[in-house]
N, CA and C atoms as a LAMMPS dump frame, in Angstrom:
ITEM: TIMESTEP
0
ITEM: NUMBER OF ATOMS
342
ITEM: BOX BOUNDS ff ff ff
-5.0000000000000000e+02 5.0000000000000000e+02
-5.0000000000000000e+02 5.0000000000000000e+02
-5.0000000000000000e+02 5.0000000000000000e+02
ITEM: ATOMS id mol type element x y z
1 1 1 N 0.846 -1.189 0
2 1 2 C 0 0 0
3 1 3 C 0.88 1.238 0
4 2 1 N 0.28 2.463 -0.225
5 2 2 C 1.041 3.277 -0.14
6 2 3 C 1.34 4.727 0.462
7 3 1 N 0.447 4.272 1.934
8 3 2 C 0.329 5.322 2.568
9 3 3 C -0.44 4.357 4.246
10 4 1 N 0.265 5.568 5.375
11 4 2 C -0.255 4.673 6.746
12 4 3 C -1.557 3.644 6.419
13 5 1 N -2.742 5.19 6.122
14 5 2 C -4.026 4.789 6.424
15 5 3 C -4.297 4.206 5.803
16 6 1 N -3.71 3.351 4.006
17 6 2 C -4.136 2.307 3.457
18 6 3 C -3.584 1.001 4.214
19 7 1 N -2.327 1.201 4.801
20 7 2 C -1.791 0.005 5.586
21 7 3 C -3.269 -0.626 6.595
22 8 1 N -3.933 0.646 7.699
23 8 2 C -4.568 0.377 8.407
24 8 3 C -5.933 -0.057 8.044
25 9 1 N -6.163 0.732 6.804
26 9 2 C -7.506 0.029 6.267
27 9 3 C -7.52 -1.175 5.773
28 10 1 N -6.354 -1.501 4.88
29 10 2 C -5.992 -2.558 4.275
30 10 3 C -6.008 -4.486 5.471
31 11 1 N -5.456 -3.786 6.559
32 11 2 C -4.75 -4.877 7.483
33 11 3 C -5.482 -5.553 7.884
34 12 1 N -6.878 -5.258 8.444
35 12 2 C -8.509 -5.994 8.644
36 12 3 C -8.5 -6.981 7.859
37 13 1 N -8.329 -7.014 6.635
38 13 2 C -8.94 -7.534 5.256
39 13 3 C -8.03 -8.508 5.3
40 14 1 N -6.768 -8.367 4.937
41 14 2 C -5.512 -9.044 4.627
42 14 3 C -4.709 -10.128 5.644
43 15 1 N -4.546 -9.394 7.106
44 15 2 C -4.288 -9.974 8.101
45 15 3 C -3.33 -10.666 7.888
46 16 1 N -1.769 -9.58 7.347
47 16 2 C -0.649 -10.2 7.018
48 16 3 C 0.27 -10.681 8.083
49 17 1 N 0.874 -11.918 7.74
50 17 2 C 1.988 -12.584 8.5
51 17 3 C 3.098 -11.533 9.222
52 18 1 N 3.339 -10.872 8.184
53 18 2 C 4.546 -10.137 7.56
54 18 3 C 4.254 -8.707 7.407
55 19 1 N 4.718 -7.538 7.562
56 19 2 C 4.976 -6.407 7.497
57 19 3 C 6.188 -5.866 7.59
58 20 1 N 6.152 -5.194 6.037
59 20 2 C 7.784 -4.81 5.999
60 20 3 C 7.433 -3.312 5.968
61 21 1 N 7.637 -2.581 7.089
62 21 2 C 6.914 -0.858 7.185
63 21 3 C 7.729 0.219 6.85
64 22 1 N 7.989 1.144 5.77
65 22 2 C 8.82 2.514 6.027
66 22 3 C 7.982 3.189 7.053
67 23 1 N 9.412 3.66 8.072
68 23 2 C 9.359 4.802 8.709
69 23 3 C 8.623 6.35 8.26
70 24 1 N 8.98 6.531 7.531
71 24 2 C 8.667 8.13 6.29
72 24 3 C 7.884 7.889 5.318
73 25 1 N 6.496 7.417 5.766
74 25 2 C 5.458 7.619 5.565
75 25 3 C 4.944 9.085 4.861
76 26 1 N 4.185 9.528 4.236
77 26 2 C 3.43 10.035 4.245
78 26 3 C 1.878 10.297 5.201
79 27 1 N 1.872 11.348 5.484
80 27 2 C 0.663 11.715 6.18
81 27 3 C 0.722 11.099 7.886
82 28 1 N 0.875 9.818 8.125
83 28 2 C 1.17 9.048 9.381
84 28 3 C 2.343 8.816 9.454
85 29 1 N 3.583 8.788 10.13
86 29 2 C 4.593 7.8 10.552
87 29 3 C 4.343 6.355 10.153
88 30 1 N 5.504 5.671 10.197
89 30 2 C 5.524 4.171 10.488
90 30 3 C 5.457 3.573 11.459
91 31 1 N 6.081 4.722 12.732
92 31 2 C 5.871 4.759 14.371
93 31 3 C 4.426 4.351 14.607
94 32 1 N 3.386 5.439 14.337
95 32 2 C 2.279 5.809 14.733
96 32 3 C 1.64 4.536 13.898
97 33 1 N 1.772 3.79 12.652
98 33 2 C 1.1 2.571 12.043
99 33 3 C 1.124 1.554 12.879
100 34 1 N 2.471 1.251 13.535
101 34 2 C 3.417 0.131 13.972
102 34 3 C 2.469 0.22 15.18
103 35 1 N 1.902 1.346 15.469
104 35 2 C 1.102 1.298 17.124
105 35 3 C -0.134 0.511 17.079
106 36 1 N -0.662 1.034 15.831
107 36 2 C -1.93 1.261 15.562
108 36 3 C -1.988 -0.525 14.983
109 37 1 N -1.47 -0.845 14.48
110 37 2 C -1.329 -2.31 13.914
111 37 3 C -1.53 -3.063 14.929
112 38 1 N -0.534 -2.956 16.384
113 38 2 C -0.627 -3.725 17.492
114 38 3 C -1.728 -3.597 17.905
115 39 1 N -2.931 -2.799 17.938
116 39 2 C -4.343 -2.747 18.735
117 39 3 C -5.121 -3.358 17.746
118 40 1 N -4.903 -3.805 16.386
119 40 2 C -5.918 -4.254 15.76
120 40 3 C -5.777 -6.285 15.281
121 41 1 N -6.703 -6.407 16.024
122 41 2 C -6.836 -7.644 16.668
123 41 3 C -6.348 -8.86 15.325
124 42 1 N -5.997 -8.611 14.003
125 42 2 C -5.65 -9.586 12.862
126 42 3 C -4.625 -9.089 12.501
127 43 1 N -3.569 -7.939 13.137
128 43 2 C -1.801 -7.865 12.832
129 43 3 C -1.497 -7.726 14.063
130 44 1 N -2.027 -8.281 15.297
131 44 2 C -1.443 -7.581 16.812
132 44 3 C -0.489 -8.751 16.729
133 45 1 N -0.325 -9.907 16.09
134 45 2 C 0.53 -10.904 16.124
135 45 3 C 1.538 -10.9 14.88
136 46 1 N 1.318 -9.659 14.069
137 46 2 C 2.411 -9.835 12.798
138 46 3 C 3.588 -9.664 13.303
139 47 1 N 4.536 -10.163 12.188
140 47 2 C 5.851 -9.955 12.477
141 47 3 C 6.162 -8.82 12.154
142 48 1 N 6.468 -7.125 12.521
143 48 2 C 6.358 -6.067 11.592
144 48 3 C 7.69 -5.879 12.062
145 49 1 N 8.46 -5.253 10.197
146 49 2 C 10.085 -5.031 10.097
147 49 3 C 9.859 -3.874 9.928
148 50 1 N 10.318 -2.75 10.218
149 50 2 C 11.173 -1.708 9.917
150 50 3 C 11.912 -1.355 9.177
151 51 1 N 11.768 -1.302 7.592
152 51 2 C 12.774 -0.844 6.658
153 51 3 C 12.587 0.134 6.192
154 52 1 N 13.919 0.761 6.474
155 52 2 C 13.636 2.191 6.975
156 52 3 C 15.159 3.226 6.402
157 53 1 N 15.34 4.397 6.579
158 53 2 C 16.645 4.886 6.157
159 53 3 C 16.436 5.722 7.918
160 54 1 N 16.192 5.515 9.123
161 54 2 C 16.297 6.166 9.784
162 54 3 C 16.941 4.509 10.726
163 55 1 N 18.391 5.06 10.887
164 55 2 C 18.983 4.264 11.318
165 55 3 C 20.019 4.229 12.634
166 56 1 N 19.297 5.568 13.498
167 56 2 C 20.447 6.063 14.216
168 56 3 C 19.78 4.829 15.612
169 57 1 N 20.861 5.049 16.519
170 57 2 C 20.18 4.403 18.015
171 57 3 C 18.873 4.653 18.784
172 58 1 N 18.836 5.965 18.398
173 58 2 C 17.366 6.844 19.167
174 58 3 C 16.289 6.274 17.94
175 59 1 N 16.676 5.544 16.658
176 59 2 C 15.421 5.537 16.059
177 59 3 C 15.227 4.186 15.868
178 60 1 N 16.225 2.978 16.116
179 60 2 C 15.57 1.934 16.988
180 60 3 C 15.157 1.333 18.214
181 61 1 N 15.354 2.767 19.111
182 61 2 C 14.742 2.515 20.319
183 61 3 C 13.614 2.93 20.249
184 62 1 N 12.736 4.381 19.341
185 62 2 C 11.508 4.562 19.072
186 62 3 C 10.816 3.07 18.258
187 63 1 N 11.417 2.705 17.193
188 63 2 C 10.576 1.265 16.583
189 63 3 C 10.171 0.375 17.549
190 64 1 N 11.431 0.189 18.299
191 64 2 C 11.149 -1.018 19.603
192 64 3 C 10.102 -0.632 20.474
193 65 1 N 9.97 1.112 20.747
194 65 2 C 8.624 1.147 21.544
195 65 3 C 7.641 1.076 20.774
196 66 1 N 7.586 1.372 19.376
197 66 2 C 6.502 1.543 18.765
198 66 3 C 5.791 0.121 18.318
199 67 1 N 6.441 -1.275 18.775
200 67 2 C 5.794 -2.571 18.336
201 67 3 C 6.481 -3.295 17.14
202 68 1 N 7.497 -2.259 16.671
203 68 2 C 8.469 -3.261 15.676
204 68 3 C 9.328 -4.518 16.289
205 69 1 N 9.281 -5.192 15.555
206 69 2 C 9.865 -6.66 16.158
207 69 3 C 11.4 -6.515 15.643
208 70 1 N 12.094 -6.001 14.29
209 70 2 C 12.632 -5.934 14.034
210 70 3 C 13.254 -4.546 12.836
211 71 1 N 14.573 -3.917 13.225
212 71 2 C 14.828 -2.969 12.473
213 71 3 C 15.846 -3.354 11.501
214 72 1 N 15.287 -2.882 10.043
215 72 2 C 16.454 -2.99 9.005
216 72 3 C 16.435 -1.558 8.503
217 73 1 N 18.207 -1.048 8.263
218 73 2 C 17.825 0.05 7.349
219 73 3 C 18.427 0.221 5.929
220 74 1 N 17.832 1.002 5.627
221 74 2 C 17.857 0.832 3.793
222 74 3 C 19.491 1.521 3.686
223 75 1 N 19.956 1.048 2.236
224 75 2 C 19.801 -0.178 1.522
225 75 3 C 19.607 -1.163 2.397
226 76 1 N 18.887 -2.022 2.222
227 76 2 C 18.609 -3.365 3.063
228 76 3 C 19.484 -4.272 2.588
229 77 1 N 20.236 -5.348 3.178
230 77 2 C 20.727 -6.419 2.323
231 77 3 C 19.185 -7.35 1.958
232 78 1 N 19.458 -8.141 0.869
233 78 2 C 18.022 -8.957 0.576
234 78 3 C 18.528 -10.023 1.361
235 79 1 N 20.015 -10.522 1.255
236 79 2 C 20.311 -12.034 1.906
237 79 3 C 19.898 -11.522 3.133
238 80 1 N 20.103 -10.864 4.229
239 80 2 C 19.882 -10.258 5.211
240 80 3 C 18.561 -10.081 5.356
241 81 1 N 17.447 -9.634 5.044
242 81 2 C 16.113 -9.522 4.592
243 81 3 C 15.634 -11.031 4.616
244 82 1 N 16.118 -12.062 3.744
245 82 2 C 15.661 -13.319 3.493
246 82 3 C 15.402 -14.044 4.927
247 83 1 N 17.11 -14.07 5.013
248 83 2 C 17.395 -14.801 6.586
249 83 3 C 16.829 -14.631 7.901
250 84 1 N 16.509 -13.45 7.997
251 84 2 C 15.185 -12.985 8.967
252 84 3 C 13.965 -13.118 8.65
253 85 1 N 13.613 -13.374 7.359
254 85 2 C 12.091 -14.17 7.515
255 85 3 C 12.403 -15.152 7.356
256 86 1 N 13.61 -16.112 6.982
257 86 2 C 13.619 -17.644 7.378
258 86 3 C 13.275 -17.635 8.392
259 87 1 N 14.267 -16.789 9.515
260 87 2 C 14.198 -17.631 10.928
261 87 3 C 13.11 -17.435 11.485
262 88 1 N 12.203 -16.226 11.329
263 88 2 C 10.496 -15.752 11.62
264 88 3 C 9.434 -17.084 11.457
265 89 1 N 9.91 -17.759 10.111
266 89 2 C 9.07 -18.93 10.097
267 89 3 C 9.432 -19.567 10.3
268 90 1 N 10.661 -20.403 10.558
269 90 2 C 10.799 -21.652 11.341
270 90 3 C 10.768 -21.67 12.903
271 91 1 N 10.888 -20.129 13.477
272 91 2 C 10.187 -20.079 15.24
273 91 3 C 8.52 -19.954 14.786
274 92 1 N 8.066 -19.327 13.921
275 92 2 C 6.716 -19.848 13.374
276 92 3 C 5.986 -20.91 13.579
277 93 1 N 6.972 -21.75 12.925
278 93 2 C 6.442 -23.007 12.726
279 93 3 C 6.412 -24.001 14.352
280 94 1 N 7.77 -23.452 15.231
281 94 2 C 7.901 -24.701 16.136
282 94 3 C 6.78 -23.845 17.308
283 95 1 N 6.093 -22.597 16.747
284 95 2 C 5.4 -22.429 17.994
285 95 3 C 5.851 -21.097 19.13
286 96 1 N 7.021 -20.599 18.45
287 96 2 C 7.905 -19.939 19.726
288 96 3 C 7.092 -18.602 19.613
289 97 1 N 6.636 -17.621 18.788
290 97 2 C 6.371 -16.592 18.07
291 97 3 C 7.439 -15.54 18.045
292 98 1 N 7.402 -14.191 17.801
293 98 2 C 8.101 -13.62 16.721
294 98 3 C 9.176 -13.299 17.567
295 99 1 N 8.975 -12.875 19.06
296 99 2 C 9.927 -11.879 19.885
297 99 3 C 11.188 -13.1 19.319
298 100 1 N 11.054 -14.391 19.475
299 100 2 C 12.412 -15.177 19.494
300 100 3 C 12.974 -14.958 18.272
301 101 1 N 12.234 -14.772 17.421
302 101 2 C 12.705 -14.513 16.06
303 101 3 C 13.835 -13.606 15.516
304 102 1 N 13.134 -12.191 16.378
305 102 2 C 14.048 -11.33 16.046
306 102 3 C 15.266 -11.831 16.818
307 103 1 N 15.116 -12.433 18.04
308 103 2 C 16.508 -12.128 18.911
309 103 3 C 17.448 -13.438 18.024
310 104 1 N 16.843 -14.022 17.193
311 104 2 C 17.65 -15.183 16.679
312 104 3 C 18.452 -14.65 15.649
313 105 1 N 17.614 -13.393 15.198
314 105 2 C 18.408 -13.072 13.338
315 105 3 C 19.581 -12.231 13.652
316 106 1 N 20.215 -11.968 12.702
317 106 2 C 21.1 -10.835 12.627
318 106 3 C 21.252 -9.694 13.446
319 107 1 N 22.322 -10.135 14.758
320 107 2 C 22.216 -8.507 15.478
321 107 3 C 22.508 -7.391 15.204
322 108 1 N 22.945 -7.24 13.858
323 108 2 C 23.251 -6.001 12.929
324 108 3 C 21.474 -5.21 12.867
325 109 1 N 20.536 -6.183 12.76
326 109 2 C 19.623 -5.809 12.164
327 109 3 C 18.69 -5.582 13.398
328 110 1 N 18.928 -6.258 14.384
329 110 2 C 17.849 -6.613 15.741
330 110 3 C 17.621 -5.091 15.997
331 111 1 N 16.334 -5.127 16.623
332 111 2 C 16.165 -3.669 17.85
333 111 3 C 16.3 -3.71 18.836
334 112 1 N 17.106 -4.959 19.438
335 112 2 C 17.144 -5.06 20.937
336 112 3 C 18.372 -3.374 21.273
337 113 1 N 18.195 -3.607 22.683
338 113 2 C 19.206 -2.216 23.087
339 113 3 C 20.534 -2.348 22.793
340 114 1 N 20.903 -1.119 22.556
341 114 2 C 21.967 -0.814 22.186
342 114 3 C 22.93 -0.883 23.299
């Protein structure tokens, strides 16, 4: 989609696994989506990434409050990109859900603290 409020209208309907969110949005943040996603009861369990060109420390500690599971910033690697939704679905699959996910992938990419 190509704007917050199509993300939010859209997400009801769709009820994606996966969310790969820019930050620099138009009209809404990616912050303010990433919030708004977690209260709506068919993405409060997505995996939502952060790909983003805002890459400083203060702006993956805002993603991490804002409900991102994981921060990448642009250029993104794709192998890097891939390998973190491998590991998303195989803790997927055994049951663990997403928090383990992120802490499993790439700590280049994680939002845990700095």
């Amino acid at each position: 989609v190509g704007d917050g409020a199509e993300a939010l209208a859209s997400a009801p309907i769709y009820a994606p696994d996966v969310v790969l969110l820019d930050i620099g949005l138009p009209g809404m943040d990616g912050y303010e989506v990433a919030v708004r996603l977690r209260a709506i009861p068919e993405t409060r369990a997505s995996f939502l990434v952060a790909l983003t060109g805002y890459g400083q420390p203060a702006d993956r500690a805002r993603a991490r409050e804002a409900g991102f599971d994981h921060h990448l910033t642009k250029p993104a690697d794709p192998d890097e990109l891939l390998r973190l939704l491998q590991t998303w679905l195989r803790t997927r699959k055994s049951g663990a859900g997403t928090a383990v996910a992120g802490r499993e992938a790439s700590n280049s990419a994680n939002i845990a603290p700095e």
